[in-house]
N, C-alpha and C positions, 0 to 999 in steps of 0.2 A: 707811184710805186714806193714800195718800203727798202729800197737796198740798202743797206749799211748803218740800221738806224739801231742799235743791238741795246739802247736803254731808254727806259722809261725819263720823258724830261720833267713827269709830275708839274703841265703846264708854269713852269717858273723860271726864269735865268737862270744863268749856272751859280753864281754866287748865291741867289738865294736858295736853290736847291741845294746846294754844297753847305750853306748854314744849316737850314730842316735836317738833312741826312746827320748832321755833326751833334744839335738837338738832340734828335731821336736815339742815336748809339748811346750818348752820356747819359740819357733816360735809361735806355735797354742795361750797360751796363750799371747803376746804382741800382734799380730797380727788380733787375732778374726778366722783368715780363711786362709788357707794354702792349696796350691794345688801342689800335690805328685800323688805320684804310688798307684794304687786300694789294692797292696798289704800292702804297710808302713802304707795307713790309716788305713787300718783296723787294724794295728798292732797297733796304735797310741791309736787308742780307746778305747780298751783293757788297753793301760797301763795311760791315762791321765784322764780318767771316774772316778778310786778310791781317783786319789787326789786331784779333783773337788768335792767326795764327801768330802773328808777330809779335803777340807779348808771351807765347810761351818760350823763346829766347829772350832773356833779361839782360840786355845790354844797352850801354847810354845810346847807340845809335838807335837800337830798335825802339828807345822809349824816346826817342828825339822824333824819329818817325810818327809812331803815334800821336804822340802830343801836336804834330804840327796839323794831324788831321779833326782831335778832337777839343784842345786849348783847354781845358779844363785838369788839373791837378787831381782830384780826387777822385775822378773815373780811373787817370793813368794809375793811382794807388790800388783802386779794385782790380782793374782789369789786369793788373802785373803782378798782383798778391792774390787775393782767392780762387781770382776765376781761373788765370793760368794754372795753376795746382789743381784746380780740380779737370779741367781739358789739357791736361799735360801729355795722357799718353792716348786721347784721343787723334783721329789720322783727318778728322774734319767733321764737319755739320755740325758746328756748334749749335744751329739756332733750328727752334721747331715753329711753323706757319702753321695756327688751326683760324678755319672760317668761324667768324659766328653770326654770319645772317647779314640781312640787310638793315641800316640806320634807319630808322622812324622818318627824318628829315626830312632826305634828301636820296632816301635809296639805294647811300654809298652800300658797297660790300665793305663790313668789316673784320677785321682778325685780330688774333692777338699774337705777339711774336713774341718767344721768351728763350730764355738760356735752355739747352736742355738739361744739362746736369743738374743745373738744380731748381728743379721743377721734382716735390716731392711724390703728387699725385700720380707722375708717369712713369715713376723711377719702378724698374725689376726686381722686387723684393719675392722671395719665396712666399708663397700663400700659405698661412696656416692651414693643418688638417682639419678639416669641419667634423665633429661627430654628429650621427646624427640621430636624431630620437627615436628610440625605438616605442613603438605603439602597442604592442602585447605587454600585458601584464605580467605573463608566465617569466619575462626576460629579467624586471625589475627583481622579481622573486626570486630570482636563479642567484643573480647579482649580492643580491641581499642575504640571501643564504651560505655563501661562497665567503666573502668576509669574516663572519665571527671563524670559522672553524681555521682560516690560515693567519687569524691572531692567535688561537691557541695552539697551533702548531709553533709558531716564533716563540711564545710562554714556555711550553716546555721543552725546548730545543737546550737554553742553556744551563737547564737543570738536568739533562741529562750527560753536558760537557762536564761539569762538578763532580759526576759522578763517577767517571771514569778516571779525574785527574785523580 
């Protein structure tokens, strides 16, 4: 029976699963988006989520915290400077898990896990208005007819202002 078994041990020691996971965050944060095994992400997420929230309070314990989990200086620079300001007044999910099928290899299921914020392809931008073509001729002509007569409307609009001053 499975009781009390609530994570994936990614076949590995704790040490060297606790190195992989430490990898894969300093990856995910330099990088934005890293693509792995369906299993690592989800492992990844779990463990890189608390200290994405932990670096949107900027303090030497919170960044003594992180650091003792990821050892690397220039992640704690990312991940305490851009990325915090950009998930400041988000309340969680930093991270988004898409499948992308199975490895040629070995069959693994793979994904890619990436920042959400910034990921520009998924970001909610307003869609521009599409026009769209119209196929009648008569419309082009209407179009085109319509034109020259409200330039010479604007022409002699301030020539009849001159004439009144």
């Amino acid at each position: 029976m499975r009781h009390n078994k609530k994570f994936n041990h990614l076949g590995r020691t704790a040490d060297h699963r606790r190195a992989l996971l430490a990898n894969l965050a300093i990856s995910l944060i330099m990088h934005k988006r890293i693509t792995t095994t369906l299993a690592k992400a989800k492992a990844l997420k779990k463990y890189v989520e608390p200290l994405v929230t932990r670096a949107k309070n900027d303090s030497t314990n919170s960044r003594r915290v992180v650091f003792s989990y990821l050892q690397n200086k220039e992640a704690i620079k990312e991940l305490f400077g851009p990325i915090a300001d950009k998930v400041g007044d988000r309340p969680g999910g930093y991270t988004r898990i898409i499948k992308l099928g199975s490895r040629l290899g070995d069959a693994a299921s793979m994904a890619f896990i990436e920042l959400v914020d910034f990921d520009d392809n998924m970001a909610k931008t307003p869609k521009a208005d599409k026009k769209t073509r119209r196929s009648r001729r008569s419309g082009k002509k209407a179009d085109a007819a319509e034109t020259p007569v409200a330039e010479v409307e604007a022409t002699e609009a301030p020539a009849e202002e001159a004439k009144a001053e």
